[in-house]
N, C-alpha and C positions, 0 to 999 in steps of 0.2 A: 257477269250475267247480263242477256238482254230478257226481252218480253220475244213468246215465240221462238226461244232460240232449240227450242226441242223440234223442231222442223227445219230441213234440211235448205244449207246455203241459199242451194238454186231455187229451189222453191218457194223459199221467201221471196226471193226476188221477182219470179212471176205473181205472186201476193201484191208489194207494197210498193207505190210511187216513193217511198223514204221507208227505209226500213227502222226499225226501232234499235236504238242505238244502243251500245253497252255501258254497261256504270258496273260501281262496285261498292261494298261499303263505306267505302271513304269521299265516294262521291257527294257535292256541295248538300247541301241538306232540302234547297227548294226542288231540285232534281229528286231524287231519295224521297220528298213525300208524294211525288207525282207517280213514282212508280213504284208504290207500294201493292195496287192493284187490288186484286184479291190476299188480303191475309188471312191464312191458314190457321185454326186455332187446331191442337192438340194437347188434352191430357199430359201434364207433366211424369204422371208416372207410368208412361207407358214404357215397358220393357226393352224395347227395340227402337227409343224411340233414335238413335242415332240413323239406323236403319230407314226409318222414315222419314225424316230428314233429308236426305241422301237420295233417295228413293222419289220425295216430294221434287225436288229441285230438276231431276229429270225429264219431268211431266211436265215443268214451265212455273212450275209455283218460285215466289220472286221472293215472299217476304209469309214464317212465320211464328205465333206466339203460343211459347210452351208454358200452358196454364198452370197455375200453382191456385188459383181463387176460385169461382164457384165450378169447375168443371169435374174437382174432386169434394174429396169428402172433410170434413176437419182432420179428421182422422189419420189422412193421408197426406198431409201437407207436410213433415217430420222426411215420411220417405221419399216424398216428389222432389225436395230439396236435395236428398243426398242421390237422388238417380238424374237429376239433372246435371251434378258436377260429375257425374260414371259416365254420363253420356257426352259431354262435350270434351270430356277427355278420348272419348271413343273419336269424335268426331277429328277432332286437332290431330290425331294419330293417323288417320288418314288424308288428312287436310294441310299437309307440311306448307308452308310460302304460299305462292300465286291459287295454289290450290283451293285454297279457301274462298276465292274469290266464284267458284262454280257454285257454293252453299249458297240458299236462303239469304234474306237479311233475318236474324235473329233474334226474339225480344222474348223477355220474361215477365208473365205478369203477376204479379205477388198481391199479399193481401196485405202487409205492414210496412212502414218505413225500414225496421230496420232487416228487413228479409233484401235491400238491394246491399246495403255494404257487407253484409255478411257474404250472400252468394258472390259478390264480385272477389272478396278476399278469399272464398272455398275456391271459388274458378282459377283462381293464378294464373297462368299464362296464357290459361285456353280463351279466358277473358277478349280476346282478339277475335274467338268467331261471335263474340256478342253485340248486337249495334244497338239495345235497351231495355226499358223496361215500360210495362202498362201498366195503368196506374187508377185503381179502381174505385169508381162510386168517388168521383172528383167534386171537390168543391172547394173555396177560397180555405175555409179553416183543414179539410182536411186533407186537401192537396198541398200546404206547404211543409209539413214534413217530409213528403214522399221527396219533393222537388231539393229540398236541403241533403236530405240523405244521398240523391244523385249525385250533387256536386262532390260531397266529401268522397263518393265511389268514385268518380274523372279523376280525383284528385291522387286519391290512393292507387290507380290502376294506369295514371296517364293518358288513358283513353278515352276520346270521345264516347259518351253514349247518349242518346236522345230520350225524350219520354211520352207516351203518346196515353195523353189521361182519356178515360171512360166517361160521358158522360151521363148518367142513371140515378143519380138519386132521386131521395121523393121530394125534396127541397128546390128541385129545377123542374120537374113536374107540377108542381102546384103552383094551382095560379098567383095566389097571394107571396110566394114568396121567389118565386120566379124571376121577375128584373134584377131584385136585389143578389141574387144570388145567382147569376149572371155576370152581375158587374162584377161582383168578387172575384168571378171564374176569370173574367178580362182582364182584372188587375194586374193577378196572379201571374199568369200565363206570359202576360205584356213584360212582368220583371225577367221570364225566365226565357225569353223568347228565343232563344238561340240553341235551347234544349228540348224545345215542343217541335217536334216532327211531324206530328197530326194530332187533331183530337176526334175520339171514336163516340160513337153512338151508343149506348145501353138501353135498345128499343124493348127488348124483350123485359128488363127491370121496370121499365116504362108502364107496360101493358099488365102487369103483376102488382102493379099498386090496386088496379082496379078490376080483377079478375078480367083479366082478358086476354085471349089470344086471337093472332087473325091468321083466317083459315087458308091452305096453299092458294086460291084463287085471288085471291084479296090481298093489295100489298099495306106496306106501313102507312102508304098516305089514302089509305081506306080507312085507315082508324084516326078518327078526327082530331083529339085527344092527343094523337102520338103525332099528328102531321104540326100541330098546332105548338110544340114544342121544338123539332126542325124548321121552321122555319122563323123562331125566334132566337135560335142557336145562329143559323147564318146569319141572322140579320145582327147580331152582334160579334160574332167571333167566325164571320167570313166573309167581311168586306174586302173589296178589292183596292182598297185604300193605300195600302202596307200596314196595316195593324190585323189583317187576319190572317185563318192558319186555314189549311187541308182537315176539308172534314169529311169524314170516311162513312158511308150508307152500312144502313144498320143490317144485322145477319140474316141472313135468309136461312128457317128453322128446318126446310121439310125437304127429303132426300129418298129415295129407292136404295133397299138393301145391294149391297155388292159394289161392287166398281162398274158393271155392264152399264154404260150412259146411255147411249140410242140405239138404237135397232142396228143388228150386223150390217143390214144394207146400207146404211148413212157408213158406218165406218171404214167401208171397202174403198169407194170412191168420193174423192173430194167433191166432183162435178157431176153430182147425176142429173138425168132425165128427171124435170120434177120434181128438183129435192125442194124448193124452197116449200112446198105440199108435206112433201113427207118427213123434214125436218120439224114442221109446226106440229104434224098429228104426234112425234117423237116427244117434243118437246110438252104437250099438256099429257101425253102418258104419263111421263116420269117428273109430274109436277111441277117443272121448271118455267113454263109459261109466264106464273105470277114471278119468276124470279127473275126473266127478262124486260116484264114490264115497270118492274122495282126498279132496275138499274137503269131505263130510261129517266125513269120521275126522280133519282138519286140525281143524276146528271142534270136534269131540267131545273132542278131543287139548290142546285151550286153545290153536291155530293162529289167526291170523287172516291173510286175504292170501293170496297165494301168488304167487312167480316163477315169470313166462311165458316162452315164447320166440316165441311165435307169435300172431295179433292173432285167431284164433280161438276160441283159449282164455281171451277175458277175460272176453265176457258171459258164458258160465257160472259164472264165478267171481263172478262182480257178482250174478249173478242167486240164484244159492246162498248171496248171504251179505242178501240184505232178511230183518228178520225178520217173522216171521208174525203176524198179527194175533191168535194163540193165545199168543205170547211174549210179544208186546206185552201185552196183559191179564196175563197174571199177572206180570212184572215190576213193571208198574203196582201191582198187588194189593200187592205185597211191600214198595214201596216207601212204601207212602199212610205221612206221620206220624202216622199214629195204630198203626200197626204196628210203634211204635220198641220196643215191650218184649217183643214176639218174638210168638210163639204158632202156631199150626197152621192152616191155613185151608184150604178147597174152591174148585178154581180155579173162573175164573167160567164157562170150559168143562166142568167139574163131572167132569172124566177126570182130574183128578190132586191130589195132595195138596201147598200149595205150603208149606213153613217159612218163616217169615222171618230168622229169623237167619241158618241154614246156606243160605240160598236166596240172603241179601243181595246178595254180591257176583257170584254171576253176574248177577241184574238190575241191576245197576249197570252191567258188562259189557256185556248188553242194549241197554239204553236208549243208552250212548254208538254203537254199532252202529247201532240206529235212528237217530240223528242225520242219521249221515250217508251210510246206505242206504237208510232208508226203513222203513216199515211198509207191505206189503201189507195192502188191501184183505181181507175175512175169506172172499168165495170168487174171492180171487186167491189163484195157488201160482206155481211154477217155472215151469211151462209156459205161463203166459201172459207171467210177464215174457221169457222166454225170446224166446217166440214173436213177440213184441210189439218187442222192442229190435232182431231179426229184420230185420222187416217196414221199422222206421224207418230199419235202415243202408241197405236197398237202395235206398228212397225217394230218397234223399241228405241232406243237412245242412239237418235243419228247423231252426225259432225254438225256442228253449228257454229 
């Protein structure tokens, strides 16, 4: 699977100075949480859901998780379990060898420890289009069963799987207990390091301790409360040290019925007269405004990713996260070996000043980003990947 691969060879290539490269699930795992991208959350007992699945992965969706926790009901949790092993048996039947490799990367998020060894032992063989499990409302005491139950599931099925915990409880929300239970989350996390592939954000569980919701114009770092809790999450558990992980920006709740995303005229042609006008009035129609300006401050914030709910909000998250041909050069600049003993340079854009030492690791940052989104072209922006990944869903399922 790459990022964009639902748009045709040649056409990417008029897109990206470095096209974004392909991986698979077996791909190294710092790769694997870079391109996790947009994850897709869907209802575990959706009927069809192999079919969407299938369907998702056409459209460009890379990575996503079939809920078993609060997206059903209690009630339903008995049948989401047994339609989730209907379904990847569905999936594996059409997914024979290499094939599996066009799928999603796929995670399941449960509500109990012992709901991953069980489903790993109901999955048997199909277990191979699974790459983990989410792991909800995390915290030191009751993150380490979920984390032990994993191991015995690798154990029992041979297979790597990763675990990407939730963070939302009221216990990292509130101030008084906050550090301490943080530092637990680091512990924790530090012993299993090799199994955390990302940790996710539970903004919405966030904003529910204090009746609140924030309204589609208004993002997460509008609400003070919620901003004040990501940025003491990175400031512990996503330094750039080597002791932190990929953290994923919180979901963006608000969407337009149907699948129709922008105005027929945006979807005809990639390059219009004036789109970057008529892509923006498109974009505050259908809500999505506060959702481009979220994945800016996720990114400014040391975010990468974000959980979706809706299969409208991925390209812009995909498209928002290539880096630009202006990053790409000075990342490069920072990086050259002969820049190992620091000093001060003029970008090769000749608009900024870049450092190499304090600059180092966000271009390192960078460059793994390009990997595996890509480097646009130097007069491609947003609006043409946009427009362009646009054009190729409605086409249908090109060669990629």
């Amino acid at each position: 699977m790459r990022h964009f691969g639902h748009i045709p060879s040649a056409v990417r290539n008029g897109l990206f100075h470095q096209e974004p490269a392909a991986f698979t699930a077996d791909s190294d795992s710092r790769t694997l949480a870079v391109a996790l991208g947009a994850t897709l959350y869907s209802p575990a007992t959706r009927p069809r859901l192999a079919d969407a699945v299938r369907k998702q992965a056409a459209r460009g969706v890379v990575s996503m998780v079939l809920c078993l926790e609060d997206s059903i009901s209690d009630a339903e949790v008995e049948a989401g379990e047994a339609n989730l092993v209907h379904q990847f048996a569905d999936l594996a039947a059409q997914a024979p060898g290499d094939a599996a490799a066009d799928l999603p990367l796929l995670f399941i998020r449960v509500r109990e420890p012992h709901q991953i060894t069980d489903l790993v032992a109901r999955l048997g063989e199909t277990v191979r289009l699974l790459s983990g499990f989410v792991l909800p409302k995390f915290t030191e005491t009751r993150g380490r069963p979920f984390l032990e139950a994993l191991t015995l599931a690798e154990q029992a099925c041979g297979r790597r799987l990763f675990a990407m915990p939730v963070l939302e409880s009221p216990e990292l929300l509130h101030l008084e207990s906050r550090a301490e239970t943080l530092a637990g989350i680091a512990s924790l996390t530090g012993k299993y390091r090799e199994r955390i592939l990302a940790v996710r954000l539970g903004v919405t569980d966030f904003c529910s301790n204090y009746g609140l919701r924030r309204s589609p114009d208004m993002t997460a770092y509008d609400v003070q409360i919620v901003a004040a809790v990501i940025g003491d999450v990175v400031n512990v558990l996503g330094r750039s040290d080597g002791s932190g992980f990929t953290i994923t920006g919180p979901v963006w709740e608000y969407f337009r019925p149907g699948e129709r995303m922008f105005k027929p005229q945006l979807r005809r042609s990639p390059f219009l007269e004036g789109r970057a006008e008529d892509l923006r009035t498109a974009l505050i129609e259908h809500d999505l405004d506060g959702l481009l300006r979220e994945i800016e401050l996720d990114r400014a914030n040391g975010l990468l990713g974000k959980t979706c709910i809706h299969p409208t909000h991925v390209l812009p998250v995909h498209a928002l996260s290539v880096v630009s041909h202006e990053e790409f050069s000075d990342a490069q600049d920072i990086l050259r070996p002969e820049r190992g003993g620091g000093g001060v340079l003029r970008s090769a854009y000749t608009n900024k000043m870049n450092e190499v030492k304090p600059h180092r690791a966000w271009a390192e940052r960078t460059l793994r980003r390009a990997e595996v989104f890509g480097v646009a072209r130097e007069d491609v922006g947003f609006v043409e990947l946009l427009t362009t990944g646009l054009a190729a869903l409605t086409a249908g399922r090109p060669d990629s």
